[in-house]
MARMI-806328 format. One line per field, with one value per residue (C-alpha): x, y, z; residue number from 0. Coordinates in nm, 2 decimals, decimal comma, always signed. Layout:
% MARMI-806328
X = [X | ...]
Y = [Y | ...]
Z = [Z | ...]
nr = [NUM | ...]
This chain:
% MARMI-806328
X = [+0,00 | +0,17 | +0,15 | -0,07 | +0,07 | +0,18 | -0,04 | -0,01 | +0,17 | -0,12 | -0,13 | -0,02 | -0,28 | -0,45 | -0,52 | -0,92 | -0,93 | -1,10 | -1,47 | -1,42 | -1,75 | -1,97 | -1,93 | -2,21 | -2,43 | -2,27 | -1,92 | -2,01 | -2,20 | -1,92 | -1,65 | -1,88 | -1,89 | -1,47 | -1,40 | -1,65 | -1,44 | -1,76 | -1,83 | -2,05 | -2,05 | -2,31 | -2,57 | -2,49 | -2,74 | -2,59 | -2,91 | -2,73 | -2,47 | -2,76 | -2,86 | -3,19 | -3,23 | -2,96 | -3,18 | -3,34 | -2,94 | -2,81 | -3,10 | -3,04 | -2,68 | -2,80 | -3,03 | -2,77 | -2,53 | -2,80 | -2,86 | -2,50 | -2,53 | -2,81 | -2,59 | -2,35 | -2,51 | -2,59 | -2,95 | -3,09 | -3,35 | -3,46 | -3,63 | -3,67 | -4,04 | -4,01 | -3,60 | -3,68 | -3,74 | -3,62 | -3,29 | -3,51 | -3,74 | -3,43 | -3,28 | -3,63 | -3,67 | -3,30 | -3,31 | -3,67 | -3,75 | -3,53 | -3,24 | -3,40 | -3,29 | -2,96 | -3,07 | -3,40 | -3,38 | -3,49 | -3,92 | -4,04 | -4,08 | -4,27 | -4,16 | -4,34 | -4,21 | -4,32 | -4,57 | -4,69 | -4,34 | -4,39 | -4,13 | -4,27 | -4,14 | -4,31 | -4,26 | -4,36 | -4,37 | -4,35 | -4,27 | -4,21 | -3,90 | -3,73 | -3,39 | -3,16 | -2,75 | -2,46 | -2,33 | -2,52 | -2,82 | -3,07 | -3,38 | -3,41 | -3,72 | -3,77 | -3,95 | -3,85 | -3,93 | -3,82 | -3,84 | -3,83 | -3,80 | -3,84 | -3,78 | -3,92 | -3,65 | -3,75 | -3,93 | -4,17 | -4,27 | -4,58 | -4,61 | -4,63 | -4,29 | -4,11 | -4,17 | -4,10 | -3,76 | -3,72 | -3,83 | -3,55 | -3,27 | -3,36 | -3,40 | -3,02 | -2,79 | -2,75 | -2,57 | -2,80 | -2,61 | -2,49 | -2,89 | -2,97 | -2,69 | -2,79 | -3,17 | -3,08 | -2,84 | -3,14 | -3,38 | -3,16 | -3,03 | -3,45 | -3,58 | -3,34 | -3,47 | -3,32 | -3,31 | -3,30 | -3,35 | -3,40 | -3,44 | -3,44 | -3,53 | -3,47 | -3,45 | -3,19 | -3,25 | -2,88 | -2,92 | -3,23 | -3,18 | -2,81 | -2,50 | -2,65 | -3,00 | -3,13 | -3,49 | -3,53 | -3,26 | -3,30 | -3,15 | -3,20 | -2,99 | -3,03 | -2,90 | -2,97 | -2,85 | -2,87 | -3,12 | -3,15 | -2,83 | -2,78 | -3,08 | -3,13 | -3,51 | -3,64 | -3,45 | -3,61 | -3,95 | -3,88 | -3,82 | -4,09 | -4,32 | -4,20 | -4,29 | -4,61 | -4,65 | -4,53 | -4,22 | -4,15]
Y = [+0,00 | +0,36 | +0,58 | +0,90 | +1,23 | +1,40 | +1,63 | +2,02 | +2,25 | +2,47 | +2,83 | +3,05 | +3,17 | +3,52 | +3,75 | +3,87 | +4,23 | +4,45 | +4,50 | +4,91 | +5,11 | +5,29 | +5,61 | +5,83 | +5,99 | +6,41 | +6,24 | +6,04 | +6,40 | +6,57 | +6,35 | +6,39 | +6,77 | +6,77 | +6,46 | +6,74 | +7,05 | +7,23 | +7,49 | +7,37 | +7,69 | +7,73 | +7,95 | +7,67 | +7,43 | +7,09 | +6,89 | +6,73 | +6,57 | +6,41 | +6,07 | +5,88 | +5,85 | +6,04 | +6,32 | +6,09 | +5,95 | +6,31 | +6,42 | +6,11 | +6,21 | +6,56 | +6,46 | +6,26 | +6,58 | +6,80 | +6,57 | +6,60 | +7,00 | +7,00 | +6,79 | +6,96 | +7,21 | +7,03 | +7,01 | +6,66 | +6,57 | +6,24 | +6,40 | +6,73 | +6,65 | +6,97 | +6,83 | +6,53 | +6,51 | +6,83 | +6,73 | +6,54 | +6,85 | +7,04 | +6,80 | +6,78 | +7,16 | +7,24 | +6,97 | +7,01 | +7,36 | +7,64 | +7,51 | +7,30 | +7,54 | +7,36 | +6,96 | +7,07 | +7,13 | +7,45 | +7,44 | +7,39 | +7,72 | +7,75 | +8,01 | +8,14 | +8,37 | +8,74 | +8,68 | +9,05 | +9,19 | +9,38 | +9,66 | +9,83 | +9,80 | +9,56 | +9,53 | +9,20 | +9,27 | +9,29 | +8,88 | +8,81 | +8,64 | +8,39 | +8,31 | +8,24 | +8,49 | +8,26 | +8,41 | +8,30 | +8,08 | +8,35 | +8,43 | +8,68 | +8,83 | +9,07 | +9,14 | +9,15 | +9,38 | +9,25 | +9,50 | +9,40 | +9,59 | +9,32 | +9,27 | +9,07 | +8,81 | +8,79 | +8,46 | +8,53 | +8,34 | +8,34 | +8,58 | +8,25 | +8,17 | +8,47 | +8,42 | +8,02 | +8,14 | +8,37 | +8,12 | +7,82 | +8,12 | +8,27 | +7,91 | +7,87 | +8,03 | +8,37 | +8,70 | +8,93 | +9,10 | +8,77 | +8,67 | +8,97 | +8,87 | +8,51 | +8,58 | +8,88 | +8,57 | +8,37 | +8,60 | +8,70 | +8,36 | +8,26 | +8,63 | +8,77 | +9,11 | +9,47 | +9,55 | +9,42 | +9,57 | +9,40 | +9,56 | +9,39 | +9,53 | +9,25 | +9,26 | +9,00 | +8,86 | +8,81 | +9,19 | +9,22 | +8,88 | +8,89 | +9,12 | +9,51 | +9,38 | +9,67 | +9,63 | +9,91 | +9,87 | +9,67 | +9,66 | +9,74 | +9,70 | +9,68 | +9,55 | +9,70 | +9,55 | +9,67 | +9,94 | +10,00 | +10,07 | +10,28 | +10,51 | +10,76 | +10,81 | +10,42 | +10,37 | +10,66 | +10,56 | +10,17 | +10,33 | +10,59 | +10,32 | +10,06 | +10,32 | +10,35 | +9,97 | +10,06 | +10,02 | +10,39]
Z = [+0,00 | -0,03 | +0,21 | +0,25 | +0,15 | +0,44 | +0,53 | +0,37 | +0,70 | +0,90 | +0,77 | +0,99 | +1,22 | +1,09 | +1,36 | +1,32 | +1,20 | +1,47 | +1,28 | +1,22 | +1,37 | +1,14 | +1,09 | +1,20 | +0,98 | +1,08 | +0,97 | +0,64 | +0,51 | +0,62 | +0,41 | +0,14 | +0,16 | +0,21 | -0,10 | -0,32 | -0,16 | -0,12 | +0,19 | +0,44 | +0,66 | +0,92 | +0,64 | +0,32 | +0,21 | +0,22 | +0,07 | -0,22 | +0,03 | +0,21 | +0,18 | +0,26 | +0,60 | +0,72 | +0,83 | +1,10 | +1,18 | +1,24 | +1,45 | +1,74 | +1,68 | +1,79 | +2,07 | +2,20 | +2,21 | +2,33 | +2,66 | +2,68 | +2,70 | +3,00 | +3,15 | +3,14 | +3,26 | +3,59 | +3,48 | +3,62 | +3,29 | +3,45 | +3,80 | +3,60 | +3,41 | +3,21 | +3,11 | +3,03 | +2,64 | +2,56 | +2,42 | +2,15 | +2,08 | +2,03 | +1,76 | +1,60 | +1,60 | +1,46 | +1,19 | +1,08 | +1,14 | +1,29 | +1,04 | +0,76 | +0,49 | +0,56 | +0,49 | +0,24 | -0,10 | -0,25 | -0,24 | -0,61 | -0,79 | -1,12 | -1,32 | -1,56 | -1,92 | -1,92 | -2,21 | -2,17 | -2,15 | -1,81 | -1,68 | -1,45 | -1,11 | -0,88 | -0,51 | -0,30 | +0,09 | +0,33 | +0,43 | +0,75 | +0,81 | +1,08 | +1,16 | +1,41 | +1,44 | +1,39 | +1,66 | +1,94 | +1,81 | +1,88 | +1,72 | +1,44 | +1,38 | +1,07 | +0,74 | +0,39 | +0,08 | -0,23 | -0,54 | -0,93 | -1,24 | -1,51 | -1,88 | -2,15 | -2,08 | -1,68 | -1,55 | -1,33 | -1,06 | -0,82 | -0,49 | -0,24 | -0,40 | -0,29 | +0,07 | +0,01 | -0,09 | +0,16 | +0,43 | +0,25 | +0,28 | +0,64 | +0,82 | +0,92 | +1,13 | +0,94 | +0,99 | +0,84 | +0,60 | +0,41 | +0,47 | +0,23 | +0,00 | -0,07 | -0,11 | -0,38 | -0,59 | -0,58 | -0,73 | -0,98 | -1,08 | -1,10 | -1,21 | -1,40 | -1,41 | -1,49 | -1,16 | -0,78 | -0,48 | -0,14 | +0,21 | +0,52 | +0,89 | +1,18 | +1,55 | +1,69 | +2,02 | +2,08 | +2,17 | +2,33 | +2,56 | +2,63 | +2,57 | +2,62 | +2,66 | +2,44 | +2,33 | +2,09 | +1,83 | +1,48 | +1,21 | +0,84 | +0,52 | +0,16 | -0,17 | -0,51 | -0,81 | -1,18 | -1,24 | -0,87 | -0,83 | -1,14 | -1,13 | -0,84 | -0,89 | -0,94 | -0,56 | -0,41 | -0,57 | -0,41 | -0,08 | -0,05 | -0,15 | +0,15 | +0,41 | +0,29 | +0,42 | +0,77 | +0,75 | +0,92]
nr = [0 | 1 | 2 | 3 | 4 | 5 | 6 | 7 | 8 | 9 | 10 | 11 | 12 | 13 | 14 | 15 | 16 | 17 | 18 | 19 | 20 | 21 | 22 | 23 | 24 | 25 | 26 | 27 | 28 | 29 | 30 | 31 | 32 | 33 | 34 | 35 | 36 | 37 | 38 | 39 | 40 | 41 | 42 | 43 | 44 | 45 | 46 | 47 | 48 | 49 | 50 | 51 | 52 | 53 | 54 | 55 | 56 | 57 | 58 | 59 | 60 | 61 | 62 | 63 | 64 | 65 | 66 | 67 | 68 | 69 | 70 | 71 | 72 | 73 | 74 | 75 | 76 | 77 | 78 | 79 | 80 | 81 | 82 | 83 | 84 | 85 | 86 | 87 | 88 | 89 | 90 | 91 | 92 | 93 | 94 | 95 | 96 | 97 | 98 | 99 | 100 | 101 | 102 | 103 | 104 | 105 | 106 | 107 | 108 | 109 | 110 | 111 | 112 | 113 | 114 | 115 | 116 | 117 | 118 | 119 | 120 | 121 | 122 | 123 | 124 | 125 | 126 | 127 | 128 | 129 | 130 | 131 | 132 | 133 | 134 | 135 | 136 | 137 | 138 | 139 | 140 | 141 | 142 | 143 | 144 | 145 | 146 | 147 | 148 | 149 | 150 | 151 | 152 | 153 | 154 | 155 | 156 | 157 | 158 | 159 | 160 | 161 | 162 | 163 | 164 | 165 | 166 | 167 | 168 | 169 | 170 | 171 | 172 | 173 | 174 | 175 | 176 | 177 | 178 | 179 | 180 | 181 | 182 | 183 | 184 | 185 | 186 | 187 | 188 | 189 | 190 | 191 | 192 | 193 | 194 | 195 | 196 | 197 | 198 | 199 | 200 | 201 | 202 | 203 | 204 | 205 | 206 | 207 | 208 | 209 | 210 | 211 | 212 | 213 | 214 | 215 | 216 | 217 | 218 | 219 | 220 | 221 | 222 | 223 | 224 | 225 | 226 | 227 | 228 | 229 | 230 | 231 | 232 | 233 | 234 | 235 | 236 | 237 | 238 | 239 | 240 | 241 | 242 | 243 | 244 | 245 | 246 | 247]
């Protein structure tokens, strides 16, 4: 009889690779934003680097960080009934409402040809506006005027849509002199009119609530583009016509 083969040596024992942790939802958007080198400041939409279901991730992610605040902050949330879910509310109301111009797409806006060549100035205000200072994460309050001077090129789109758009741009954390800026780009880019103009008066509660605590100051600013900009009397006419609506 002949003998067996002998028997092929044991490999060498592999060690078992640790099993690497998945990345939370806040750092896979983030790599996504970094690989694409695109800004993700605190007043950028990120939508587009959002996946299914990762809205719902990143808002346990920020419950979970929020609970770690109040505790921080020596706040007992388990014998404290009005404590004790508020770290959730607070990741549903930054990710769905106070901030959701960050993780929503821009609303659907029909736009429509100017058919009847229109160039007269039009003025769409005031819309009431909410939004929250960089800064500190305090409210602002405020209202918006938008003013248009079309040409037979402009799309133009229905009244709802300008205070969808000024609602998508406002619900982040804004400073409100870039808030202006971004809303006027997004007008033009949709609109493209002759002229732009765009006034905005807020009160921040960052001074009313904190800091100086002063209750009577706001604050107003503007941005005129094109015709606006260029002629003297279609800005003064813009103006005189906002205080008309109470904005005095």
């Amino acid at each position: 009889m002949s003998s067996s083969p002998p028997a092929a040596p044991a490999a060498p024992h592999e060690p078992a690779q640790p099993i690497q942790p998945a990345l939370p939802a806040s750092a896979r958007i983030r790599q996504r934003l970094q690989a694409a080198r695109c800004r993700h400041h605190a007043n950028d939409n990120i939508a587009a680097f959002v996946h299914e279901g990762e809205l719902e991730e990143l808002k346990a992610e920020v419950q979970a960080k929020a609970q770690e605040l109040l505790h921080a902050l020596v706040i007992d949330t388990e014998g404290d009934h009005n404590t004790h879910g508020t770290a959730e509310r607070l990741a549903r109301m930054y990710i769905d409402e106070v901030f959701r111009g960050r993780y929503q797409p821009m609303p659907a806006v029909t736009e429509f040809p100017n058919a009847e060549r229109l160039n007269e100035l039009m003025i769409v205000g005031p819309i009431t506006v909410r939004s929250a200072c960089s800064h500190h994460l305090c409210p602002i309050m405020g209202r918006v005027w938008v003013g248009l001077l079309p040409n037979e090129h402009s799309n133009l789109i229905g009244l709802s849509k300008y205070a969808r758009i000024c609602d998508w741009v406002m619900s982040r954390p804004q400073i409100q002199e870039e808030a202006v800026m971004m809303l006027a780009n997004e007008l033009q880019q949709r609109v493209r009119p002759d002229g732009l103009a765009i006034v905005m008066e807020a009160d921040h509660f960052c001074m009313h609530w904190r800091g100086v605590k002063d209750d009577e100051t706001a604050m107003v600013n503007s941005v005129m583009r094109g015709a606006f900009l260029k002629d003297a009397n279609l800005r003064r006419e813009f103006l005189s016509l906002l205080s008309r609506k109470g904005r005095a």
